[in-house]
C-alpha positions as CSV (number, residue, x, y, z in Angstrom):
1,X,11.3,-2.9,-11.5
2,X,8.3,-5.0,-9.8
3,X,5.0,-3.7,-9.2
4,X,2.3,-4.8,-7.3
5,X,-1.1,-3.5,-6.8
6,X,-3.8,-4.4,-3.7
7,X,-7.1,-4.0,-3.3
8,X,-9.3,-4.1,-0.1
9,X,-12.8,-3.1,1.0
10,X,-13.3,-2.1,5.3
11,X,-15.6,-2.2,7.3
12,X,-17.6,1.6,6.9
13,X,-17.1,1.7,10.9
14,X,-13.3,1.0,10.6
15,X,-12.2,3.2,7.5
16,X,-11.1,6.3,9.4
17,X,-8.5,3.2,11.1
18,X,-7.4,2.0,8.2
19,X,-6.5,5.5,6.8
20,X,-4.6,6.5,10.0
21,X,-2.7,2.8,9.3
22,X,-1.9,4.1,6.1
23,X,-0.7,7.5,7.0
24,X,1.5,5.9,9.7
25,X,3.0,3.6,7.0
26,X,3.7,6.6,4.5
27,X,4.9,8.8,7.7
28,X,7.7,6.0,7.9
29,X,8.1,6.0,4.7
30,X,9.0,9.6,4.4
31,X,11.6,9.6,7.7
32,X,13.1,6.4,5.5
33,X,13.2,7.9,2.4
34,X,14.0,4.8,0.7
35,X,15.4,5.6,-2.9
36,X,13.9,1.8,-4.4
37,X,10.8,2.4,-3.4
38,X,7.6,4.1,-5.3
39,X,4.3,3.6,-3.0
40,X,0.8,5.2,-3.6
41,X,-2.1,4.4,-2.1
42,X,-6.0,5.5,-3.0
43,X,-9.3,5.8,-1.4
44,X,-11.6,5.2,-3.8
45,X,-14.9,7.5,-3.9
46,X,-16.9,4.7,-1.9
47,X,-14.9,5.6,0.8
48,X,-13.8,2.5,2.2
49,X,-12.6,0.5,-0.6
50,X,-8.5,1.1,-1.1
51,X,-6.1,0.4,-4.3
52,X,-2.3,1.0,-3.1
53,X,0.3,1.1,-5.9
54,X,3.6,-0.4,-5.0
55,X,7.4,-0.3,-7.4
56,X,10.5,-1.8,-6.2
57,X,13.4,-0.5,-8.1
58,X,15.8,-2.7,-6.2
59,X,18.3,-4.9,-7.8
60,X,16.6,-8.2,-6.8
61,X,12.7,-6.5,-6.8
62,X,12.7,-6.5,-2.7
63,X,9.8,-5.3,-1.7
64,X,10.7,-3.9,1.9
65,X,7.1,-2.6,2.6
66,X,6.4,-6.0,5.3
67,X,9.7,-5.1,7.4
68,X,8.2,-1.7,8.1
69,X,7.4,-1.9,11.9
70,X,4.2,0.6,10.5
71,X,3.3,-1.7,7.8
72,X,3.6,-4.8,10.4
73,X,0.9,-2.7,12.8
74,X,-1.1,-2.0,9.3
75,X,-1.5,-5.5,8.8
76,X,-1.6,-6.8,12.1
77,X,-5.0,-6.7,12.3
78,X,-6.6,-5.8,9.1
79,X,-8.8,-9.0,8.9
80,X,-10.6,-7.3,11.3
81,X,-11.3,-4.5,9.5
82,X,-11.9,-5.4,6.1
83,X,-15.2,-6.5,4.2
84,X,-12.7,-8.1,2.0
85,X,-9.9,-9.2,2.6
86,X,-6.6,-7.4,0.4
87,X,-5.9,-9.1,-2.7
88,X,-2.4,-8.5,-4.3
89,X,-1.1,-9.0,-7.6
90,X,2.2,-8.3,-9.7
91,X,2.2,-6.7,-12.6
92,X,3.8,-5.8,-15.8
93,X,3.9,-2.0,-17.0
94,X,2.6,-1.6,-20.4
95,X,2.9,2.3,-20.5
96,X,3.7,4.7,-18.4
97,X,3.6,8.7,-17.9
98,X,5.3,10.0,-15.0
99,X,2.6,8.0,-12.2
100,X,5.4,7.9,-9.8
101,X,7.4,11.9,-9.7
């Protein structure tokens, strides 16, 4: 299983946006239902800084998130909106208590 984890700061004018983008992506998400894919994403208490959590179950670790025509609007733009830009990393699971039921 891969994981991957992002994190971004928007603009305070633009973070209602980027949640809508978000909720669009996980409404797409839900009609898919894809069994391979785990997918959380957080508003920290700031308010407009965000940490999604991504697993890929997949045999080959696809991560079928940027084929999503909702996650392709999400990121269309986001340069716009951010203070920083996303910043992604993989990583390993040490330990683990049911984060993803």
């Amino acid at each position: 299983m891969k994981h991957l984890f992002v994190r971004y700061k928007v603009k305070a004018d633009r973070a209602a946006e980027s949640e809508a983008c978000i909720n669009a992506v996980f409404a797409k998400l839900q009609h898919l239902a894809p069994r391979d894919v785990h997918h959380d994403s957080f508003k920290l208490e700031d308010g407009v800084s965000f940490v999604p959590i991504a697993s890929f179950s997949g045999p080959d670790g696809h991560n079928p998130l940027p084929e999503l025509s909702a996650f392709k609007a999400f990121t269309q733009d986001i340069a716009s909106r951010c203070e920083e830009p996303p910043v992604a990393m993989a990583a390993d699971a040490v330990g683990s208590h049911r984060v993803f039921e």
